[in-house]
Backbone as CSV, one residue per row, in Angstrom:
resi,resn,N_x,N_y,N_z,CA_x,CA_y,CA_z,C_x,C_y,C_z
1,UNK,0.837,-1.179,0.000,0.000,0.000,0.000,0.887,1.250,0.000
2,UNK,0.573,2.126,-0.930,1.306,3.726,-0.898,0.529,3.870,0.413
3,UNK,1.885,4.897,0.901,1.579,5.972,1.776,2.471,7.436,1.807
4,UNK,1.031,8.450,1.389,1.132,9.207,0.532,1.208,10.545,2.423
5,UNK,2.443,11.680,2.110,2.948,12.009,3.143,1.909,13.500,2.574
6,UNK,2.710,14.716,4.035,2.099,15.844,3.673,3.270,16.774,2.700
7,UNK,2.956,17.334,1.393,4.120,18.009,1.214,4.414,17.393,-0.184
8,UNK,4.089,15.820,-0.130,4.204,15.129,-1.897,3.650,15.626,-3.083
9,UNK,4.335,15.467,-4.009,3.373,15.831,-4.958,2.544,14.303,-5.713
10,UNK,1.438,14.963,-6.406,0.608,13.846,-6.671,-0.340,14.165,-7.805
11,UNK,-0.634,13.239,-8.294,-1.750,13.919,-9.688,-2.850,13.156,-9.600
12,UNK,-3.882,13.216,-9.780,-5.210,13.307,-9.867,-5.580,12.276,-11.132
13,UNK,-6.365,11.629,-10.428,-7.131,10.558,-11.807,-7.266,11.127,-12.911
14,UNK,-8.304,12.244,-12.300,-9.385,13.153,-13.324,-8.520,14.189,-14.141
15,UNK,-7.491,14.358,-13.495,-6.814,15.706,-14.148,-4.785,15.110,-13.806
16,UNK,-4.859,14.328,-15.014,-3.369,13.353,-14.327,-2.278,14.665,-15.799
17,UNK,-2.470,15.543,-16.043,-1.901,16.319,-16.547,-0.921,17.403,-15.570
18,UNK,-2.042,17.775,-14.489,-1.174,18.457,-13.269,-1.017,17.379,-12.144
19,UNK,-0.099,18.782,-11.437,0.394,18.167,-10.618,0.704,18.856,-9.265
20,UNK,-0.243,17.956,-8.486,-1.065,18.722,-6.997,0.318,18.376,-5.874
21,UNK,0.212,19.579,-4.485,0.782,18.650,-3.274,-0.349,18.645,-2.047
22,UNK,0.053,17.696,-1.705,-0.753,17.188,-0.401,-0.517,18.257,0.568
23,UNK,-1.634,18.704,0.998,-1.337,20.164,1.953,-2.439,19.550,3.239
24,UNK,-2.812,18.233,3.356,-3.458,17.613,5.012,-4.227,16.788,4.524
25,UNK,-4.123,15.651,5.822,-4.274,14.645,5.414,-5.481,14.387,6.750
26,UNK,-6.544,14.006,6.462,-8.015,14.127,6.988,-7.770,12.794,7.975
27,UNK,-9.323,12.763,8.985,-8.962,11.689,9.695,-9.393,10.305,9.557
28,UNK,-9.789,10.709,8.303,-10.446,9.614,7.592,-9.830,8.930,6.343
29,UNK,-8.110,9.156,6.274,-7.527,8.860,5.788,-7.885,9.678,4.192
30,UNK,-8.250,10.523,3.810,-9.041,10.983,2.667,-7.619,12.248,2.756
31,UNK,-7.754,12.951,1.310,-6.879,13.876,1.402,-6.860,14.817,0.956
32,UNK,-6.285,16.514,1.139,-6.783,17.769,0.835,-5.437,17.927,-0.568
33,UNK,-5.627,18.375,-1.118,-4.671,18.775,-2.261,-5.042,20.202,-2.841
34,UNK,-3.483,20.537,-3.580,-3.473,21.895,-3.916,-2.596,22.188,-5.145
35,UNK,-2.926,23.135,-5.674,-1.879,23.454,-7.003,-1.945,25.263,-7.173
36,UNK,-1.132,25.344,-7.122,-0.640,27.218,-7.199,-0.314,27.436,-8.683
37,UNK,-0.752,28.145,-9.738,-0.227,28.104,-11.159,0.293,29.386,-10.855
38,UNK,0.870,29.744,-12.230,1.840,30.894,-12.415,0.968,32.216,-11.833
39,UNK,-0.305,32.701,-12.310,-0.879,33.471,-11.967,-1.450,33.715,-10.228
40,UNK,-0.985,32.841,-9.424,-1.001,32.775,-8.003,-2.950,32.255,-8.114
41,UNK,-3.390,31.851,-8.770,-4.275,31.150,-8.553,-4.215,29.959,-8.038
42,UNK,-4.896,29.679,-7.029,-5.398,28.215,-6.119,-6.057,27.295,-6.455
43,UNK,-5.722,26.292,-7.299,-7.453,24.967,-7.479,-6.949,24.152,-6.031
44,UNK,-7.762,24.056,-5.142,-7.997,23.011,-3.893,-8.895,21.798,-4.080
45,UNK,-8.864,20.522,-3.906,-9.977,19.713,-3.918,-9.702,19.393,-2.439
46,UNK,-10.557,18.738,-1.672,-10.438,18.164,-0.115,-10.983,16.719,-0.402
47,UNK,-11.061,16.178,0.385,-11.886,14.617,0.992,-11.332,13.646,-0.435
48,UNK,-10.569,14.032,-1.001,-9.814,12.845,-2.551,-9.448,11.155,-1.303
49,UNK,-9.822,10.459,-2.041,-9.123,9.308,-1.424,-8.006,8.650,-1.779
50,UNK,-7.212,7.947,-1.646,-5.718,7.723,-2.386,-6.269,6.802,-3.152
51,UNK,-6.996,5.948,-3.599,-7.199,5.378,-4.978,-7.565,6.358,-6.204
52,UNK,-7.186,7.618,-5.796,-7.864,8.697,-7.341,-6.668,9.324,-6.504
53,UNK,-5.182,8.971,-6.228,-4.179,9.637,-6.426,-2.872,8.403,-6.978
54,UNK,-1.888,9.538,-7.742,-0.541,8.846,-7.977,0.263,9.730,-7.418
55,UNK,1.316,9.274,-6.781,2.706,9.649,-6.538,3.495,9.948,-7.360
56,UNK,4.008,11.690,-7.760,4.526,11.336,-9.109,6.433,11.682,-8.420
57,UNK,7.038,10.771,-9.089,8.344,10.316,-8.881,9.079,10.679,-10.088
58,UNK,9.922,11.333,-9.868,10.811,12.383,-10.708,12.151,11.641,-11.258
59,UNK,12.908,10.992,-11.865,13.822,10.049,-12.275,14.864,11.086,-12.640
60,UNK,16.058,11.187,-12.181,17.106,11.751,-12.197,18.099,11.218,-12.936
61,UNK,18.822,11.980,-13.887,19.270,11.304,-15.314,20.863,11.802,-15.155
């Protein structure tokens, strides 16, 4: 089983183009996410569950 921390980044089933970080993690194991674009605009979703998240892992060349 992933276990997805506060601070990771992660992308979204629905929208696996961006790429969110985990900004709290609920007590229901469910999770709040966030993405800041260039224009200092905020998209937030809350209550996501980790089966509609990926861990995205950066490969260093």
């Amino acid at each position: 089983m992933t276990k997805i921390i506060i601070g990771e980044k992660v992308k979204l089933a629905t929208q696996p183009e961006l790429v969110f970080v985990v900004t709290k993690i609920n007590l229901d194991q469910s999770y709040e996410i966030q993405l800041q674009n260039f224009s200092n605009q905020v998209l937030s979703y809350d209550n996501i569950p980790l089966e509609m998240l990926r861990v995205v892992s950066f490969i260093k060349e």
